[in-house]
C-alpha positions as CSV (number, residue, x, y, z in Angstrom):
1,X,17.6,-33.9,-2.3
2,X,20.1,-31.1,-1.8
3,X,20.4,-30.1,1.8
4,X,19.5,-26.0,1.4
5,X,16.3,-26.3,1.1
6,X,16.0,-28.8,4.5
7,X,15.2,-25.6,6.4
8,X,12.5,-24.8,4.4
9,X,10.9,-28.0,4.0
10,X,11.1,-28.0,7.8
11,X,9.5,-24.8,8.2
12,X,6.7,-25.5,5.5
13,X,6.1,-28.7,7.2
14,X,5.8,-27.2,11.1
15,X,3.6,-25.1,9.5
16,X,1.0,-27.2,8.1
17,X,1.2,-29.3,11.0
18,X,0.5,-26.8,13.4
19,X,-1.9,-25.3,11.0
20,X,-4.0,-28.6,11.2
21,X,-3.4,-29.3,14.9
22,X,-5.2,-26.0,15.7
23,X,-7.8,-26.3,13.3
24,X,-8.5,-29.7,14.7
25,X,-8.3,-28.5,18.7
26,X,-11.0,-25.7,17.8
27,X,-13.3,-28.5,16.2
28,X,-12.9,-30.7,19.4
29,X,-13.3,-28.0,22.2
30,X,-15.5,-25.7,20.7
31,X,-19.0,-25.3,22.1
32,X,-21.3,-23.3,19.5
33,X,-24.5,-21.7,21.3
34,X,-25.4,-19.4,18.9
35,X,-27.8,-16.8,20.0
36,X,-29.4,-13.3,18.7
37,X,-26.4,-11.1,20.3
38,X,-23.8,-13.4,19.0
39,X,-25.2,-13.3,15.6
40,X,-25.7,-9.6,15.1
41,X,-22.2,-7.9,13.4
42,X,-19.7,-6.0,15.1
43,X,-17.9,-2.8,14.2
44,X,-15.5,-1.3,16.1
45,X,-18.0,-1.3,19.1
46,X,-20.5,0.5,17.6
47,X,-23.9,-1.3,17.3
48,X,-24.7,-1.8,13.6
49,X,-27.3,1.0,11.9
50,X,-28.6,0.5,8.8
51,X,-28.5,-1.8,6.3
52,X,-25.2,-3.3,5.0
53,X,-26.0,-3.3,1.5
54,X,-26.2,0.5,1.5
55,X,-25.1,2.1,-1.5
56,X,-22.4,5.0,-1.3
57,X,-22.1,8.0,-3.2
58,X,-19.7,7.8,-6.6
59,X,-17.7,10.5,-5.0
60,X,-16.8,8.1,-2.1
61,X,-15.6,5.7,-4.9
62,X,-13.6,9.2,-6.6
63,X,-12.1,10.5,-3.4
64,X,-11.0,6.8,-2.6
65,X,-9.2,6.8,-5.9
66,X,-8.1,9.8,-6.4
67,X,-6.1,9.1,-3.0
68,X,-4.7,5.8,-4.0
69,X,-3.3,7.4,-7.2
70,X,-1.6,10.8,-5.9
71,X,-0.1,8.5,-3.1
72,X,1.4,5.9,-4.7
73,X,2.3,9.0,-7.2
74,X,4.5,10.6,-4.3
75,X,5.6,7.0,-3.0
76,X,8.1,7.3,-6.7
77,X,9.7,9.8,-4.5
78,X,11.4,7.4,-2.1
79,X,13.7,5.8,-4.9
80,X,14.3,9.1,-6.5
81,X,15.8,10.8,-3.1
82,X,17.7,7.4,-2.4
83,X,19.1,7.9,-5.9
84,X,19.5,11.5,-6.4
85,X,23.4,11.7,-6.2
86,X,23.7,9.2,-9.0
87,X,21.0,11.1,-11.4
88,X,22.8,14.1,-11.1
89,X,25.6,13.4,-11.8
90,X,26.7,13.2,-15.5
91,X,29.4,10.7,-14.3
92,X,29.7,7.6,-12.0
93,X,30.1,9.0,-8.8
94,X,33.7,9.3,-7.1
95,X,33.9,8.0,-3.5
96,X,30.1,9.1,-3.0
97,X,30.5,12.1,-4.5
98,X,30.2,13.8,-7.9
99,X,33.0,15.9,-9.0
100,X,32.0,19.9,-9.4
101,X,32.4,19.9,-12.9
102,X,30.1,16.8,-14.1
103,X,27.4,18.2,-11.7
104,X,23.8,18.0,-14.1
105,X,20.1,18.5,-13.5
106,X,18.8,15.5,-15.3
107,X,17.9,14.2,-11.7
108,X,16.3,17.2,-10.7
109,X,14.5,18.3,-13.8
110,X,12.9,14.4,-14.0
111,X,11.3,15.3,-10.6
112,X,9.9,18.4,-11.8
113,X,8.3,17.1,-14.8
114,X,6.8,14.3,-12.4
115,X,5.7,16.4,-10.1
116,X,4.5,19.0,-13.0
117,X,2.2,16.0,-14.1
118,X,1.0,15.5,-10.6
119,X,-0.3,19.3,-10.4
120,X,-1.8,18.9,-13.7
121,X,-4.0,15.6,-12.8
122,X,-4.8,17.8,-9.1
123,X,-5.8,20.8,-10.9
124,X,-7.7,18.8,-13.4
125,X,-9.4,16.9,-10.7
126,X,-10.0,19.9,-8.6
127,X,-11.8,21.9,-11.5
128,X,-14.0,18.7,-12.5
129,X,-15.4,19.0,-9.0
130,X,-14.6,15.7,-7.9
131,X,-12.8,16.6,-4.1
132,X,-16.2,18.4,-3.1
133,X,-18.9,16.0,-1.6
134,X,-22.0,18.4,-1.7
C-alpha cells in the first residue's frame, strides 16, 4: 500500500469509528418518554398552524425560480471580473498589464450581451405577470 494515502485511511477510519461510537452511546443512554408536546413539530418557535400538506400558490414555485436563475445568472460575474484583464486584452498580458495598443473590448462586449440576455428574460418575466402575487 503506498504511504500517501495513510492520512486518509486514518482519517476515514476515526471517522467511522467515532461515527459508530456515538451512535451506539445515544442507543445506550437514551431515555425515550414520548409525550403530546414532544411529538408536536417545531418551527422556529412558532407553534405549528395549519396543516403541513398545504398547498402553495404556483407563483411561490415562479418567484422561487425565477430567483435561483437570475442569481446564479449574476454569480457568472465573479469569474468574468477575476478575468477581465486577460479578456481584454488582444494579447497575453505583460507583467499584469496589457500594453495600450492591444487594448480590446471582447471582454467587455461578452458582459454586455450576458447581461443584455439577463434584461430580456426580466422584462419578459416582468410583462408575463409572474413577479406580482395578487
Amino acid at each position: 500500500m503506498d504511504r500517501t494515502y495513510l492520512p486518509i485511511l486514518l482519517l476515514i477510519g476515526f471517522v467511522v469509528v467515532n461515527a459508530v461510537g456515538i451512535i451506539g452511546a445515544s442507543a445506550f443512554t437514551l431515555r425515550p418518554r414520548p409525550s403530546p408536546v414532544k411529538q408536536t413539530p417545531y418551527e422556529s418557535g412558532i407553534p405549528p398552524l395549519g396543516d403541513a400538506r398545504e398547498r402553495f400558490s404556483v407563483k411561490f414555485y415562479m418567484v422561487a425560480m425565477l430567483f435561483i436563475v437570475f442569481d446564479i445568472e449574476t454569480v457568472f460575474m465573479i469569474p468574468w471580473g477575476a478575468y477581465y484583464r486577460q479578456l481584454s486584452c488582444a494579447i497575453p498580458l505583460v507583467s499584469g498589464a496589457c500594453p495600450a495598443s492591444q487594448v480590446s473590448f471582447f471582454g467587455l462586449g461578452e458582459m454586455l450581451v450576458f447581461m443584455a440576455i439577463l434584461v430580456v428574460g426580466f422584462a419578459y418575466v416582468w410583462k408575463k405577470g409572474a413577479l406580482q402575487w395578487d
